[in-house]
C-alpha positions in Angstrom: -34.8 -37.5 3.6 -37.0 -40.7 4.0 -38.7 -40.3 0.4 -35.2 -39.6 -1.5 -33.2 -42.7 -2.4 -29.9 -42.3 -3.3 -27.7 -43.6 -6.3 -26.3 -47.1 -5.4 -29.2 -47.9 -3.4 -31.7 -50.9 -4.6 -34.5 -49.7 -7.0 -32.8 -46.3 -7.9 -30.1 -47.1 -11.6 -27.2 -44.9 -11.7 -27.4 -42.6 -14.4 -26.5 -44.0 -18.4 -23.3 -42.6 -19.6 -23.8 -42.2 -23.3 -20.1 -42.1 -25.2 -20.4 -38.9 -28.0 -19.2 -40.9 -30.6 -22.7 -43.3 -30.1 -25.1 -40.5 -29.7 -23.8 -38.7 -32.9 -23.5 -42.1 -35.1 -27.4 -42.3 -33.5 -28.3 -38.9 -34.4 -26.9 -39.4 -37.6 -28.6 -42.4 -39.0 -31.8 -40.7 -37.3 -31.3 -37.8 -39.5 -31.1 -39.3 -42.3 -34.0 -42.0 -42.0 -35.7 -38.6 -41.9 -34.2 -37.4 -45.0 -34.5 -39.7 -47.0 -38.3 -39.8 -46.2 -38.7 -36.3 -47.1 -37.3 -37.0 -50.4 -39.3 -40.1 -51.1 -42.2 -37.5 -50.4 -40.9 -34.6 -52.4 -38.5 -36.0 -55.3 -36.1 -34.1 -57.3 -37.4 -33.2 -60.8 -34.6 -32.6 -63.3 -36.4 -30.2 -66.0 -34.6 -30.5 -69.3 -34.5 -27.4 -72.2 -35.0 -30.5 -74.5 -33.9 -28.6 -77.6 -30.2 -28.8 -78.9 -29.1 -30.5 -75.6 -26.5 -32.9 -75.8 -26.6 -34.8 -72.8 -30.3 -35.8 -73.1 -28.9 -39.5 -72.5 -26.4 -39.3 -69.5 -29.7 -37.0 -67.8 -31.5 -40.3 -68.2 -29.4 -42.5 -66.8 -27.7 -40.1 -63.9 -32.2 -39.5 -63.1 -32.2 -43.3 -63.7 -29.6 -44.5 -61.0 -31.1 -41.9 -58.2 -34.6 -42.3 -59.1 -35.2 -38.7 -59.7 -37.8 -37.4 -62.0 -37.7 -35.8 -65.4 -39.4 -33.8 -67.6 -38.3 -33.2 -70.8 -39.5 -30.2 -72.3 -39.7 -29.3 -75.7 -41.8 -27.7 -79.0 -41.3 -30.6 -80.9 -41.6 -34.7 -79.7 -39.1 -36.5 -78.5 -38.4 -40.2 -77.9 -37.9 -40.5 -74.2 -37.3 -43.9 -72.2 -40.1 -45.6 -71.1 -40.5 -44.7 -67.4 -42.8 -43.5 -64.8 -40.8 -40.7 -63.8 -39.6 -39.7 -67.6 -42.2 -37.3 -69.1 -42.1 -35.8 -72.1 -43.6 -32.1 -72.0 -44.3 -30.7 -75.8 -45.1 -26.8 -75.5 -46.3 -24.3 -78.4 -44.6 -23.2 -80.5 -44.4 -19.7 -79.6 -41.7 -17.8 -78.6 -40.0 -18.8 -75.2 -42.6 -21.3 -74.5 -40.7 -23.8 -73.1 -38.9 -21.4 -71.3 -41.9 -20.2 -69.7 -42.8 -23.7 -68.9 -39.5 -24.8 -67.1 -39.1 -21.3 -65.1 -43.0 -21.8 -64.1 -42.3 -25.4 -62.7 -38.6 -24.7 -61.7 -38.0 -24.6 -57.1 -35.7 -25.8 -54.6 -36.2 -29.6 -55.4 -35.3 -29.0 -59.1 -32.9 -29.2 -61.7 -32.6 -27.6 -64.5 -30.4 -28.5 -67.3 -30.0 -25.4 -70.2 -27.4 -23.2 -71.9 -29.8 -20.5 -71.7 -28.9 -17.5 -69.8 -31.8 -15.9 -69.6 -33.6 -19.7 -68.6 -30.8 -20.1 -66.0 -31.7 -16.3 -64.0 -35.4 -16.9 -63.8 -34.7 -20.4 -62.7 -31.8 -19.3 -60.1 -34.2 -16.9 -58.7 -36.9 -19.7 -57.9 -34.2 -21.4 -56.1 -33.4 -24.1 -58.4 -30.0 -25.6 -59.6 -28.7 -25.1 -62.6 -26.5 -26.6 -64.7 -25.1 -26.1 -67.7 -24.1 -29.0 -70.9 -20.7 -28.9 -69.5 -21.8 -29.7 -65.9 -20.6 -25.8 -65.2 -24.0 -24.3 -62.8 -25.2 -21.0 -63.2 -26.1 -19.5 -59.9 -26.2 -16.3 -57.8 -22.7 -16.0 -57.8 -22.0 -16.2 -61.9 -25.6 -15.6 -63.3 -24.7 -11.5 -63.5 -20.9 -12.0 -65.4 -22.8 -14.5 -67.6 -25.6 -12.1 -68.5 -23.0 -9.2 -68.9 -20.9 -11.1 -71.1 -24.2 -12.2 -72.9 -24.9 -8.9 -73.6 -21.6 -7.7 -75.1 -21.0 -10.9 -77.0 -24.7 -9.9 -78.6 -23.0 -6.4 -79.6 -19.8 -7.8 -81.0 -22.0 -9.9 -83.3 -24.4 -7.4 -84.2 -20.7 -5.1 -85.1 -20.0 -7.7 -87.1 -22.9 -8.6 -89.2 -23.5 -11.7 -87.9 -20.2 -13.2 -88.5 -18.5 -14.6 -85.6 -17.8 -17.8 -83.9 -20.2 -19.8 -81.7 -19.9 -21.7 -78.6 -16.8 -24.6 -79.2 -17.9 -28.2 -80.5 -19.4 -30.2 -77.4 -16.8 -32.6 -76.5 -16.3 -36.0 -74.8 -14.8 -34.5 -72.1 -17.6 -32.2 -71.2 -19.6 -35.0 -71.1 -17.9 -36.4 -68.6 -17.7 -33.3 -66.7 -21.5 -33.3 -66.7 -22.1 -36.5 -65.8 -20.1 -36.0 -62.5 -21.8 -32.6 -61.8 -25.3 -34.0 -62.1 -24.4 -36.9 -59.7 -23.0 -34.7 -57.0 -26.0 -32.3 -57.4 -28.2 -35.2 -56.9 -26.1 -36.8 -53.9 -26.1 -33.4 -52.2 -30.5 -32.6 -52.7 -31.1 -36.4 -52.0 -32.8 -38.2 -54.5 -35.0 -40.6 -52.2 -33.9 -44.0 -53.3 -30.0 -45.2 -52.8 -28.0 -45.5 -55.9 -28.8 -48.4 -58.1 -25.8 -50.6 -59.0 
């Protein structure tokens, strides 16, 4: 075949052999060039129930580190750090108002850091994260015990008057148990920036 040339002859290069190992160390960094463009494009927004929570502080410097956003949402003011991603959101004072706000602005690329049950369903359902003082999430898999056991803890206390025991004093330790959770939550979403050291 006059027109063909065959491999070996001048002007025709043997095929490139490509080793696996190069092609997926390629595809790889490829992957997450594109990543961590998306994220640059679409941050995470970590949307705080600002009232009685505990961990205001390690949020800050965990959003800080990552260069996540945060909006800290309350009825009443708050000092917050001086920062173009840290807002401070002050609702109404009406009932659930706050709530209402968070769940509203709550989706895949957020966050959100309550104790409330009924906070933590609407905001599983929009797809966010959800994590609890103690670093513990509430999601698809837990929200329904948590709601049930909600429910008859209500009862017990209504039984009893009102007397019973709350939730056990917030400790160092679960600090330190959030502080891990919100930094594996943020490694795994991609927060757009590499850690700051």
């Amino acid at each position: 075949m006059g027109g063909l040339r065959r491999e070996g002859q001048r002007g025709c290069a043997p095929p490139r052999t490509v080793h696996p190992a190069q092609g997926s160390r390629s595809f790889r960094c490829f992957a997450g060039c594109v990543f961590a463009r998306s994220a640059r494009m679409n941050p995470v927004t970590i949307l705080v129930d600002a009232d009685a929570c505990p961990v205001k502080e390690e949020i800050y410097r965990v959003a800080d580190r990552y260069g996540a956003h945060v909006r800290v949402v309350s009825n009443s003011p708050f000092r917050v750090p001086v920062s173009e991603r840290v807002k401070r959101v002050v609702v109404s004072d009406g009932f659930d108002a706050a709530d209402d706000w968070i769940a509203e602005h709550a989706g895949p690329r957020s966050v959100v850091i309550t104790a409330d049950i009924l906070l933590a369903e609407r905001c599983c359902n929009a797809g966010a994260t959800v994590l609890r003082h103690d670093g513990k999430p509430f999601d698809a898999a837990n929200i329904g015990s948590a709601l049930a056991t909600r429910a008859i803890m209500e009862d017990l206390r209504a039984g009893m008057d009102g007397l019973g025991g709350g939730p056990p004093p917030f400790s160092k330790a679960d600090r330190s148990k959030f502080l891990q959770a919100l930094d594996r939550v943020l490694v795994g979403m991609g927060s757009g920036e590499s850690p700051a050291h």
